[in-house]
N, C-alpha and C positions, 0 to 999 in steps of 0.2 A: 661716475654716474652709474647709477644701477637700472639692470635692463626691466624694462614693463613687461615684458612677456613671460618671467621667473614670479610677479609678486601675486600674491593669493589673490582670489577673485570670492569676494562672501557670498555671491549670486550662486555661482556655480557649484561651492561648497555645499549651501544648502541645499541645491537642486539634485547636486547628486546623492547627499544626504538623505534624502525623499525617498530618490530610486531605489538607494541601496535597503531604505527601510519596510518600501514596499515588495521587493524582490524577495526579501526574506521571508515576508511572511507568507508571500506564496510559494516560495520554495517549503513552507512548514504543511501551507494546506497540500499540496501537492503528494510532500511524504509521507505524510497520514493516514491520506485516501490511498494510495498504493499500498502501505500498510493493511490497513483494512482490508484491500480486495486481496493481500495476499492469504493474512490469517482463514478469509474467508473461501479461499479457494483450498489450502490446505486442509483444512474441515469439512470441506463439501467433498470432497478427493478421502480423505481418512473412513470418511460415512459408506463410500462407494466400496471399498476395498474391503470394510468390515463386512456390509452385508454379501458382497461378493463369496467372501470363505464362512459367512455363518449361514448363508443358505443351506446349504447340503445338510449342515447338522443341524438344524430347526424343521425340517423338512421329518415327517413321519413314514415310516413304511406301510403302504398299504396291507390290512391282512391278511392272509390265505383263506378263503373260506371253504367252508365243512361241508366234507360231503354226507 
């Protein structure tokens, strides 16, 4: 006699089937948007560092003036 508690359940199959397929795709929208906020923070962060060291050399000397 084989036990009922071993044999597949197609209710539950599908239902987890679901979960797992909706789980995924917010595990996709999730990495994405992190993504995103990375690339975007490394370029808002790169922008800050440049004008940081190209200040001084855009900057003009004011000039002595004549007596």
């Amino acid at each position: 006699m084989s036990n009922p508690w071993t044999k597949k359940n197609p209710l539950l199959s599908m239902w987890l089937s679901g979960a797992n397929a909706i789980a995924g795709a917010a595990r996709g929208h999730v990495t994405a948007e992190a993504r995103r906020q990375s690339a975007s923070m490394m370029n808002q962060g790169m922008k800050q560092i440049i004008d940081f060291w190209s200040a001084p050399l855009m900057t003009r000397q004011p000039r002595k003036k004549r007596r």
